[in-house]
C-alpha positions as CSV (number, residue, x, y, z in Angstrom):
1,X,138.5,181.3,106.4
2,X,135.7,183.4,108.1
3,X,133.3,181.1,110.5
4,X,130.7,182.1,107.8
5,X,132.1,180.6,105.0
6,X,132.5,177.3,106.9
7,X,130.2,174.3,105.5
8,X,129.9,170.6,106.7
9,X,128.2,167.5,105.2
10,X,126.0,165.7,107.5
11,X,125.9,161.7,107.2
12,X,123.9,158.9,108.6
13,X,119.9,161.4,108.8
14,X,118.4,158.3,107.6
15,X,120.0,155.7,110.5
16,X,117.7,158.0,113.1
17,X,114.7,158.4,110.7
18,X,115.5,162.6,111.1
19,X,115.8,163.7,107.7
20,X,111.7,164.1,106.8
21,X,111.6,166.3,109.8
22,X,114.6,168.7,108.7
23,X,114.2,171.7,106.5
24,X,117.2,174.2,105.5
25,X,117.1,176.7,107.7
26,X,116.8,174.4,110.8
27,X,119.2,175.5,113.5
28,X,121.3,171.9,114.6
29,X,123.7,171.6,117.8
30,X,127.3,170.2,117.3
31,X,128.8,168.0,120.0
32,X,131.9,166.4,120.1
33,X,131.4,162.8,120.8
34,X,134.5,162.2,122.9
35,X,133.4,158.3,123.7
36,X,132.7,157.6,119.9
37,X,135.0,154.1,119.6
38,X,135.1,154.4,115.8
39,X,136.3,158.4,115.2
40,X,138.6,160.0,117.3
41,X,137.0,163.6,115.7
42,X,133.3,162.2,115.8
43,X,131.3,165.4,116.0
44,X,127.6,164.6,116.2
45,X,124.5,166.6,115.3
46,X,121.7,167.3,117.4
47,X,117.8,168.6,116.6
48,X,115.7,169.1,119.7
49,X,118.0,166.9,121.9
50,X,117.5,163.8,119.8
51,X,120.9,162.8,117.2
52,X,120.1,163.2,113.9
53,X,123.7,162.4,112.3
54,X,127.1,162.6,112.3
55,X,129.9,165.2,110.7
56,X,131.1,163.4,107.5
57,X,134.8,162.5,108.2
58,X,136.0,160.1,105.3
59,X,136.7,161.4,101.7
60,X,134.5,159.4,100.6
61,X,131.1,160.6,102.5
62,X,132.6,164.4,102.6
63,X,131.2,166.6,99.9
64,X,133.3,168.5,98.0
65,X,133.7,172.1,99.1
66,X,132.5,171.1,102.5
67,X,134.9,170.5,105.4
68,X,135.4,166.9,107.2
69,X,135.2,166.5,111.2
70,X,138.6,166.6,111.3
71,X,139.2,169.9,109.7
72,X,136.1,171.2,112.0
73,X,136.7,169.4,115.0
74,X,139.3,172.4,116.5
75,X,137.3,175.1,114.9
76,X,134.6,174.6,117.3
77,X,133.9,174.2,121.0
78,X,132.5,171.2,122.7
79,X,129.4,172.7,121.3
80,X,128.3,174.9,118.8
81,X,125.4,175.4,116.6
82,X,125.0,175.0,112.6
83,X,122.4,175.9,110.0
84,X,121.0,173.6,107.8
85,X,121.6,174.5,103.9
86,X,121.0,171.8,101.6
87,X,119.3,168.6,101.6
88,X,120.3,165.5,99.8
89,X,117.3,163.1,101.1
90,X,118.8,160.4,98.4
91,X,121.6,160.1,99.8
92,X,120.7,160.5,103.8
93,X,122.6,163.6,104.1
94,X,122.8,167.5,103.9
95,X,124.9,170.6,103.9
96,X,124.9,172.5,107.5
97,X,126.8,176.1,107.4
98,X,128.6,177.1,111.2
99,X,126.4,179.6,113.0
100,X,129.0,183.2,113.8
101,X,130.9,182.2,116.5
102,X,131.0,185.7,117.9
């Protein structure tokens, strides 16, 4: 699978009040959250140095077609960049795609 063609669901917008102020096409930072108590593979999502969300990571908050955190989690660095796609304001979420790699 080409970097490209990789896509993530983005949980929790709503718990930081982000998702008004995110448009597809905004650029996000990925970081692993190597302290996060709860999710070994906790990747976290980043607009303008403020956390907007987490990488989805349970099969039921992972949309179909999209890869978890766990899949992603040695795909990327301890930080890389993503694209948002879609978003699914009902349900606090979106689709992010992972920016070339190269």
């Amino acid at each position: 699978m080409e970097d490209k063609n990789i896509y993530m669901t983005v949980n929790h917008l709503g718990n930081y009040e982000s998702i008004s102020f995110l448009k597809p096409g905004d650029r996000l930072i990925l970081k692993k959250d190597r302290n996060n108590v709860y999710d070994d593979e906790a990747i976290a999502v980043y607009k303008d140095e403020a956390r907007c969300g987490y990488v989805a990571n349970s099969v039921h908050s992972v949309a179909r077609g999209t890869c978890s955190a766990g899949r992603l989690y040695d795909r990327i660095g301890d930080e890389s960049e993503c694209l948002v796609r879609f978003i699914m304001a009902e349900e606090g979420s979106l689709i992010a795609q992972l920016a070339d790699q190269g």
